[in-house]
C-alpha positions in Angstrom: -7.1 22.0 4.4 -10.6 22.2 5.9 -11.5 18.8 4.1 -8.5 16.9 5.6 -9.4 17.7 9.1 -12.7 16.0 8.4 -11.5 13.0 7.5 -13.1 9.6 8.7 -14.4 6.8 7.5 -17.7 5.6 7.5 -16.8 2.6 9.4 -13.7 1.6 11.6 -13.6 -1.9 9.7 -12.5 0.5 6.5 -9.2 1.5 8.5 -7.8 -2.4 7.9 -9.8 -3.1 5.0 -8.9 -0.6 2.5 -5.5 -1.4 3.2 -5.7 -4.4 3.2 -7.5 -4.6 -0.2 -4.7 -2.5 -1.8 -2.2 -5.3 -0.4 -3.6 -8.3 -2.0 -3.8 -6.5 -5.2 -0.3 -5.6 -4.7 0.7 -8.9 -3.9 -1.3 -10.7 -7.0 0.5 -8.0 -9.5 3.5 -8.6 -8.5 3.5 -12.3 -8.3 2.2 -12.5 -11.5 4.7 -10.0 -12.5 7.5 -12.3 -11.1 5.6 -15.0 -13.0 5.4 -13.6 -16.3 9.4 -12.7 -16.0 9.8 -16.7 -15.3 11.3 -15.0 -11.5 9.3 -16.5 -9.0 11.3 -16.3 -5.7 9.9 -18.4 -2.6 12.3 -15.7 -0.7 11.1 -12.5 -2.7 7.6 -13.9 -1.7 8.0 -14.2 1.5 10.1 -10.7 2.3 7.1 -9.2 0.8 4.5 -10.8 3.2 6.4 -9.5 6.2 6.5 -6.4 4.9 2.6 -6.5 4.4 2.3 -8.1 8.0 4.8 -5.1 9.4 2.2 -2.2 7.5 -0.5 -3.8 9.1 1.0 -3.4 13.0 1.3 0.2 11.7 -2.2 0.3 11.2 -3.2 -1.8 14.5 -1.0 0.8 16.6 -2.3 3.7 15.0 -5.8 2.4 16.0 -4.5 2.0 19.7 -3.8 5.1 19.6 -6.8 6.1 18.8 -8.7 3.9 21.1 -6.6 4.4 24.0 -5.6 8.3 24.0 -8.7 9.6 21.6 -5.7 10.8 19.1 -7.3 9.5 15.7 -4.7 11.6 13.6 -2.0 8.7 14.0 -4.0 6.2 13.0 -5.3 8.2 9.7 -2.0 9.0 9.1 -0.7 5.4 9.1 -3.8 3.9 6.8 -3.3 6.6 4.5 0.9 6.2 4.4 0.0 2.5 3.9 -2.1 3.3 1.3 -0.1 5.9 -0.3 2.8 3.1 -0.5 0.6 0.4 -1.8 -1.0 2.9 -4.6 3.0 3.5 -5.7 3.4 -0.4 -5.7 0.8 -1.1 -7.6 1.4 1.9 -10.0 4.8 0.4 -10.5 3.2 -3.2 -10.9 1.4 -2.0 -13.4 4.0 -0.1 -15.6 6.3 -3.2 -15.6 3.3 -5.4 -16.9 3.1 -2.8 -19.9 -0.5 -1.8 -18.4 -1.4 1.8 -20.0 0.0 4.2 -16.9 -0.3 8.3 -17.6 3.2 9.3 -18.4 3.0 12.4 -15.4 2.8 9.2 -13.2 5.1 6.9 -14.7 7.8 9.2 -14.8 7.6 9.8 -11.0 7.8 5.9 -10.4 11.0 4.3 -9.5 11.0 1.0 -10.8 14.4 0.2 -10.4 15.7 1.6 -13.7 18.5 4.0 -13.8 17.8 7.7 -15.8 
């Protein structure tokens, strides 16, 4: 526990752009994704996006708050639930692509399929 109170990163620029990073990698897996499945949707595509833009005013609010009040713990917890739901996405890219996932992993992805 001791380790996640010191949390920080080396540089504010890291709070958008590790997220951000993890979204464009989510976003060229899963096009290509919809690509390989011949399901390329202009809709899909652009759902998506606003989704990405709406995780990033999480970000930019948690960093008001920081800013504003001092209270830094909002804004790590934002980048790292971003993060955390962009790892998953990616994870879940990857298993439908057939990429090698490890099965303790894969079996705690959702990916759409009923059990």
């Amino acid at each position: 526990m001791e380790e996640l109170m010191n949390l920080h990163f080396t540089n504010i620029m890291w709070v958008f752009l590790l997220p951000l990073i993890l979204m464009i990698l989510d976003v060229i897996t899963g096009y290509y994704n919809a690509w390989k499945n011949k399901e390329v949707s202009s809709s899909k595509m652009r759902n998506g996006l606003g989704k990405k833009c709406a995780e990033l005013c999480y970000i930019v609010v948690g960093t008001l708050f920081n800013f504003a009040f001092g209270i830094s713990a909002i804004m790590y917890f934002m980048v790292i639930y971003v993060c955390y739901m962009e790892l998953v996405s990616l994870a879940e890219n990857c298993t439908k692509l057939g990429l090698p996932v490890p099965n303790r992993i894969k079996e705690k992805l959702n990916n759409g399929e009923e059990k």
